[in-house]
C-alpha positions as CSV (number, residue, x, y, z in Angstrom):
1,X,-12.8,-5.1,-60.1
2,X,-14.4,-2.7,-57.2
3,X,-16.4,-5.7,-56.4
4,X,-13.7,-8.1,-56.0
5,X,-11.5,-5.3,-53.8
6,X,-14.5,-4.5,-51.4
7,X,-14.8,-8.3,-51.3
8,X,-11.0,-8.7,-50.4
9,X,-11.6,-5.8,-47.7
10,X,-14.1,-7.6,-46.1
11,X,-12.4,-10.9,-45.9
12,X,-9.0,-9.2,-44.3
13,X,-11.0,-7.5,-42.2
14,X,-13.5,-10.7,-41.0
15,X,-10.0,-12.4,-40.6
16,X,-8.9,-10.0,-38.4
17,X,-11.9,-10.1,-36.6
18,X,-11.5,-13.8,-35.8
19,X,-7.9,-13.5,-35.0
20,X,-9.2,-10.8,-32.4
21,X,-11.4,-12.7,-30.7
22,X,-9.3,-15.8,-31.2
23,X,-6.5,-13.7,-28.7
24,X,-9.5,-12.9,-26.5
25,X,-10.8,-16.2,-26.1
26,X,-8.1,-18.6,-26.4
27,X,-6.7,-17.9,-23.3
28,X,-10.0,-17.3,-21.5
29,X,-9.4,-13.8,-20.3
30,X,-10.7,-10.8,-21.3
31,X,-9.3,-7.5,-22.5
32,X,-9.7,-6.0,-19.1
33,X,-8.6,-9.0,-17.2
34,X,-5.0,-8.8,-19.1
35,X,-4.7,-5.1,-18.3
36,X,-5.2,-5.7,-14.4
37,X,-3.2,-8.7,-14.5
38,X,-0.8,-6.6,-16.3
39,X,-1.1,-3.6,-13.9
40,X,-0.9,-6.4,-10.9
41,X,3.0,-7.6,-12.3
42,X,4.1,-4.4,-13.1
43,X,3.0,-3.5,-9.4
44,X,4.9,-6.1,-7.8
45,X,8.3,-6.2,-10.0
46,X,8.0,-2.6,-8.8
47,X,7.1,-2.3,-5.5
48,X,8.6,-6.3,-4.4
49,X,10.5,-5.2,-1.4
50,X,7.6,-3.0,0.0
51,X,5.3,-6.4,-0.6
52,X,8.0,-8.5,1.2
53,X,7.9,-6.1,3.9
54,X,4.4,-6.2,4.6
55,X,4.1,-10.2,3.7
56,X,5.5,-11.2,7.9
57,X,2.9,-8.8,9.2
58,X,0.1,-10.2,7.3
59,X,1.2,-13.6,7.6
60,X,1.0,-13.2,11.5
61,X,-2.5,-11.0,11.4
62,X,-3.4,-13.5,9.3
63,X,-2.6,-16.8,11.8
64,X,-3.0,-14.7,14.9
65,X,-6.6,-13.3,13.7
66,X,-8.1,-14.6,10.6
67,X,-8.1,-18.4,12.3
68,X,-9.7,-17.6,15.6
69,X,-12.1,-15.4,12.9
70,X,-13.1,-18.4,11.0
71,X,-12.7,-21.0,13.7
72,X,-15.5,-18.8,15.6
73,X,-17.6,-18.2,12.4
74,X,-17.6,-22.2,12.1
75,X,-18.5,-22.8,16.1
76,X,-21.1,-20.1,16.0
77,X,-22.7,-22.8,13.5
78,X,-22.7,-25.7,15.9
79,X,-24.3,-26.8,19.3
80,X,-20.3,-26.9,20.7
81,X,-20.4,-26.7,24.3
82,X,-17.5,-27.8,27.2
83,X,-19.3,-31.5,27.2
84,X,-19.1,-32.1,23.6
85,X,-15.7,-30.5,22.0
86,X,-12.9,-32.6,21.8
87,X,-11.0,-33.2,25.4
88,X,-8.6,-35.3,27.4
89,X,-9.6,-36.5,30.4
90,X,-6.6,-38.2,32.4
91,X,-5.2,-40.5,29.8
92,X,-8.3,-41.0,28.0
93,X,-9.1,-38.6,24.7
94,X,-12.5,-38.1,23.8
95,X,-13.1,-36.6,20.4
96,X,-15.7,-33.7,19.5
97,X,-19.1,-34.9,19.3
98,X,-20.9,-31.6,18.5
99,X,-22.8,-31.1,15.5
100,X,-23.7,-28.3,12.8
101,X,-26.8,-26.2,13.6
102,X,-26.7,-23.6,10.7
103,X,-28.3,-20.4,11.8
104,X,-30.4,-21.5,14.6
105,X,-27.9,-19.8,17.2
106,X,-28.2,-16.7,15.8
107,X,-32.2,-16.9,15.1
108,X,-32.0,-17.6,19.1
109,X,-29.7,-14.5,19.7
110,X,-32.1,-12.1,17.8
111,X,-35.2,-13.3,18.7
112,X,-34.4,-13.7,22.5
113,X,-34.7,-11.0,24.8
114,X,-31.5,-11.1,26.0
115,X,-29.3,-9.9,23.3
116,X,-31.8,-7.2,23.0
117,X,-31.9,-6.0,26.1
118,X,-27.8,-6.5,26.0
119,X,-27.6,-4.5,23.0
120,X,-29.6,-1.7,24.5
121,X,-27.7,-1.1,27.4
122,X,-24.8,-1.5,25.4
123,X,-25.8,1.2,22.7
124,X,-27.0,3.7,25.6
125,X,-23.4,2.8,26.9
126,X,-21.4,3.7,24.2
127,X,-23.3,6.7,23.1
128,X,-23.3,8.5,26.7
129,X,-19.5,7.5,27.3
130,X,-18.5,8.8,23.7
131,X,-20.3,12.0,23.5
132,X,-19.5,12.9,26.9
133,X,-15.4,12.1,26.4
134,X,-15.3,14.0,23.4
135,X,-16.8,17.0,24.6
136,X,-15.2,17.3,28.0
137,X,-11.8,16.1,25.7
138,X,-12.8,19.4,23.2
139,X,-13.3,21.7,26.3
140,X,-10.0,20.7,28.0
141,X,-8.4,20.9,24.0
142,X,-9.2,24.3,23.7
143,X,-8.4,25.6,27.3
144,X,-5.1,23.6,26.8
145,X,-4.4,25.2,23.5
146,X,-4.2,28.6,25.1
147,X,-1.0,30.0,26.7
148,X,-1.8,29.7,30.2
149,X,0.8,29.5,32.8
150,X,1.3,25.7,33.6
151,X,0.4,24.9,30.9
152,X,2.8,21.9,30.3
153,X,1.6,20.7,34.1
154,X,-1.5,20.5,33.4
155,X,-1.3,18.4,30.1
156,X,1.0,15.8,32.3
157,X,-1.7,15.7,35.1
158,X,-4.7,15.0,32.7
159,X,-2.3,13.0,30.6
160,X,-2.0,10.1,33.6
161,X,-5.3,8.3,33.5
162,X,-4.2,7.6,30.2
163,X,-0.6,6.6,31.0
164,X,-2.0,4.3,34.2
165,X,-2.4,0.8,33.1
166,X,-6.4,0.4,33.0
167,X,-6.8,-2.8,35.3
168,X,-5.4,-0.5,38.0
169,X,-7.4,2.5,37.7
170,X,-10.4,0.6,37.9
171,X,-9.4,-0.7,40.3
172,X,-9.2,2.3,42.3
173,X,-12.0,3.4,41.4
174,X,-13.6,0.3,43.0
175,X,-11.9,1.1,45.8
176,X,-13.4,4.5,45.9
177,X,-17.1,3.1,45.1
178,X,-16.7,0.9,48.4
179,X,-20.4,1.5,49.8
180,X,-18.8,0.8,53.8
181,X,-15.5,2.3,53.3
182,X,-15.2,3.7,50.0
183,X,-13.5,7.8,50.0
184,X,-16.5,8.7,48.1
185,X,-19.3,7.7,50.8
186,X,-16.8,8.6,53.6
187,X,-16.9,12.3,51.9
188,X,-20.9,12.0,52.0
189,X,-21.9,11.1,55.4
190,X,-19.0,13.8,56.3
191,X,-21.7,15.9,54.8
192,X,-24.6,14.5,56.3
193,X,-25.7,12.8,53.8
194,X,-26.2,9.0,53.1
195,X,-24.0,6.4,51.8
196,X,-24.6,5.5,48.0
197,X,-24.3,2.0,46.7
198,X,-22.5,2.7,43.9
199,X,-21.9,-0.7,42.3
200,X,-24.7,-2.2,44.3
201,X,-27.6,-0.8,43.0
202,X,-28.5,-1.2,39.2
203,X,-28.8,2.8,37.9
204,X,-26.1,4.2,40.2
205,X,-24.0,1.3,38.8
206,X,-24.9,2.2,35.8
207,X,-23.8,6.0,36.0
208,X,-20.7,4.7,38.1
209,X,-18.9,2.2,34.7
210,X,-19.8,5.1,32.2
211,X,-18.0,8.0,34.7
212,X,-14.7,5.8,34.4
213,X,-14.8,5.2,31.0
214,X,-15.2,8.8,30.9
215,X,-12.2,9.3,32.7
216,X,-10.2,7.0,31.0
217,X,-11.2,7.8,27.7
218,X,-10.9,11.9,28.0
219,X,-6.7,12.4,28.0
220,X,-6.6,10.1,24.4
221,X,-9.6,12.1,23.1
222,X,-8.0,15.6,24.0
223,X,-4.4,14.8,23.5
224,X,-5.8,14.0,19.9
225,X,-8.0,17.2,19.0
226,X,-5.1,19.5,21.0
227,X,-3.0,18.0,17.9
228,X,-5.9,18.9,15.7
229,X,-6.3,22.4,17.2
230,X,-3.1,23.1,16.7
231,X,-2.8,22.3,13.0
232,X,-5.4,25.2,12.7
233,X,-3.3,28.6,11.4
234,X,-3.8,31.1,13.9
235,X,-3.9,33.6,11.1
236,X,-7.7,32.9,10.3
237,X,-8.4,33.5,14.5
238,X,-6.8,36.8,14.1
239,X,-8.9,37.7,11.0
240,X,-12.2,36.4,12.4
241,X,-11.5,38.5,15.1
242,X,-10.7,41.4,12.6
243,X,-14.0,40.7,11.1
244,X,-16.0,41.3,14.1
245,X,-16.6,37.5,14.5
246,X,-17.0,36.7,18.6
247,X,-15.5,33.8,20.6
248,X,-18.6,31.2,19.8
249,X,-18.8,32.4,15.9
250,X,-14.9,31.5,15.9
251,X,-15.2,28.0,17.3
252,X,-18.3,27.4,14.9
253,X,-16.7,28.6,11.9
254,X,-12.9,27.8,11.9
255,X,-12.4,25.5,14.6
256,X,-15.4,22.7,14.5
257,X,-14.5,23.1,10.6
258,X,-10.6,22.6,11.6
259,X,-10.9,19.5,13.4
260,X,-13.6,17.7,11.3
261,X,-11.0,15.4,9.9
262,X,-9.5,14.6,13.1
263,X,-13.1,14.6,15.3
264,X,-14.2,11.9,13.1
265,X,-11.2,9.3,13.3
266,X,-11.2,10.0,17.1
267,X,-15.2,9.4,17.3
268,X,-14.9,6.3,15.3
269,X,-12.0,4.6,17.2
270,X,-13.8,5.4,20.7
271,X,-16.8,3.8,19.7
272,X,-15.4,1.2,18.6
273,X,-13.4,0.7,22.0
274,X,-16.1,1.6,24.0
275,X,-18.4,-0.9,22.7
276,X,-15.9,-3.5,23.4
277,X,-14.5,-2.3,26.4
278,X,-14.4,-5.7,28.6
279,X,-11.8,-4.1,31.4
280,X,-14.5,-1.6,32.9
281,X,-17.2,-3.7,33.0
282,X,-16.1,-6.9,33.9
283,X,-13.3,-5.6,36.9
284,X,-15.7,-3.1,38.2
285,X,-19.4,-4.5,38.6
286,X,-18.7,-8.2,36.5
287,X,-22.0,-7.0,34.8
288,X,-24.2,-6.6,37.8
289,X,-25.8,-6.3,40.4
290,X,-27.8,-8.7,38.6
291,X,-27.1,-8.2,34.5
292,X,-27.3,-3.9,34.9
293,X,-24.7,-3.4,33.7
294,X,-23.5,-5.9,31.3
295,X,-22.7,-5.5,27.4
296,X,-22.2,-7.5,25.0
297,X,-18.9,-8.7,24.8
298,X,-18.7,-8.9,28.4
299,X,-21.8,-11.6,27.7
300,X,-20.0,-13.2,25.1
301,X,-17.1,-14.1,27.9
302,X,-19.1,-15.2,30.6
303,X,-21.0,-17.7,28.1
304,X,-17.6,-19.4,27.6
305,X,-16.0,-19.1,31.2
306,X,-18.7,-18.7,33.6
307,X,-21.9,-20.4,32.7
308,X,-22.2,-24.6,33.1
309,X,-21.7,-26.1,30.8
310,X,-20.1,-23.4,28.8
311,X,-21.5,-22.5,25.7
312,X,-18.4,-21.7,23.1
313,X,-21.5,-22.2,20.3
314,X,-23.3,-18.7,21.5
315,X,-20.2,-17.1,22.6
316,X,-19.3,-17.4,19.3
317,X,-22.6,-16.2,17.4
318,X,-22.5,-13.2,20.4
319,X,-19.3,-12.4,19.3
320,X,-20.1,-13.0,15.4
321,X,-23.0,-10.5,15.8
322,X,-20.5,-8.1,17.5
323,X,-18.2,-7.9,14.7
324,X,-21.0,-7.4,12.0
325,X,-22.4,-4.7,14.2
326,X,-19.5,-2.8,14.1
327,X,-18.7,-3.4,10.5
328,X,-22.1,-2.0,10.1
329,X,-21.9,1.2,11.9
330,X,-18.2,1.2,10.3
331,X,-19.9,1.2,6.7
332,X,-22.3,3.9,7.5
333,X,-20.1,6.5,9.3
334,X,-18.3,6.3,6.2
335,X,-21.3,6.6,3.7
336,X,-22.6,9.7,6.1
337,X,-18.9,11.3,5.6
338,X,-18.8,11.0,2.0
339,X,-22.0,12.3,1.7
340,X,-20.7,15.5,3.5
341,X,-17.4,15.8,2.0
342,X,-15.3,13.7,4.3
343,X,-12.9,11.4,2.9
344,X,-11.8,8.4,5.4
């Protein structure tokens, strides 16, 4: 009798065993696939209207970036040049006759000494105009922050190279690098001393695009960290100060500490826009004299409008290896936070 009960035991439970793995397997998903499937309808019958919302928006990001993305990924493959894309010429149409290269455009790009050098100048560019804006942004953040009397004037006046449209601030600053008649040289051999060529020699132009990036970049970077400085409660000043603490064991302590959050979405975003900053560079020197001064998306551009025949096939890998170089530095900076702490 106990043998036929344990017997009976086993079957059910061999039964229900197969029945188990009969649910699991006859419709092909798993245990943990139903629960996120699950979790993914319960999500949208709840949140629907916030997903219709968003659905325009990502349907335009979507058409407005992700094809030029992929149609640029796909060209970067090919030998596509102005003489061999599709065209109309007068009446007559003349179809695309360019062919798929694989990799060999970027093999060329990274073993050339172009991009190289390119990226160089571009990395020594970015680096110099970033540090520099956010410290001078910091110092004017802090003086800023502090009653002073104009207080509110003087955040207007540094507030206006931000607020002037950029194509006409370099502009005027080109005006003002004028070897001949530029205010700049004018103030110099006022002085006695001799006219500099700014834009026409390859280091001064080089120090010349990184001082107005600076100078467009500070009022963004300080309007941000004021904001930032002024989240901090002035109740821990007051007991630093209390504590014996002076003004540079303040500023280590509570306010680099304060503004770590804010320091590194503003450091991120200007590198990011520095690196690609076309506007400086291209209305200022156009990359030279020579190719001083250019970077690497100003490269990528004159590949496809400037060169003969232009070369869409390498403005698209330069532009390719831009993107995965940012996405790279993107990835890190965030490793690098979370290894300190940071959340972002």
């Amino acid at each position: 009798m106990a043998v036929h009960t344990s017997q009976s035991v086993a079957s059910a439970a061999g039964d229900d065993l197969a029945r188990g793995r009969g649910r699991g397997t006859g419709t092909g998903k798993a245990p943990g696939g139903l629960r996120v499937s699950t979790r993914l309808r319960r999500g949208l019958s709840t949140h629907w209207y916030a997903w219709a919302m968003v659905a325009p928006v990502v349907a335009v990001i979507g058409v407005i970036i992700g094809y030029p993305l992929v149609r640029g990924i796909y060209l970067s493959l090919t030998d596509a040049n102005e003489r061999n894309v599709e065209r109309s010429i007068g009446v007559n149409h003349l179809p695309a006759t360019y062919e798929f290269v694989g990799l060999d455009n970027y093999a060329d790009a990274l073993t050339g000494d172009q991009f190289l050098g390119t990226l160089g100048w571009t990395l020594v560019w970015t680096v110099s105009c970033v540090s520099v804006t956010f410290a001078l942004g910091l110092g004017l953040a802090n003086i800023l922050n502090r009653r002073i009397a104009g207080r509110s004037f003087y955040r207007m006046l540094l507030i206006l190279p931000w607020a002037v449209p950029g194509f006409v601030s370099v502009f005027a600053w080109r005006f003002l690098y004028n070897e001949e008649r530029g205010f700049l040289n004018r103030l110099l051999t006022g002085g006695g001393i001799d006219a500099v060529p700014w834009l026409n020699d390859p280091t001064w132009a080089k120090f010349s695009v990184i001082a107005v990036n600076i100078w467009l970049g500070v009022p963004f970077m300080m309007v941000a960290l004021l904001g930032g400085l002024q989240s901090i409660p002035g109740e821990m000043y007051e007991a630093a100060e209390m504590d014996g603490a002076n003004a540079w064991q303040r500023f280590r302590h509570i306010t680099l500490p304060g503004l770590r959050s804010v320091s590194t979405t503003v450091i991120l975003l200007s590198t990011i826009w520095t690196f690609n900053m076309f506007p400086v560079i291209f209305l200022l020197t156009r990359g030279g004299p020579g190719e001083a001064t250019q970077i690497l998306v100003t490269q990528a551009y004159k590949f496809s409008f400037e060169i003969s025949p232009r070369d869409f096939a390498q403005s698209s890998t330069w532009g390719v290896l831009i993107l995965v170089l940012l996405m790279l530095f993107a990835a890190v900076y965030r490793r690098v936070l979370r290894k300190q702490g940071d959340t972002w």
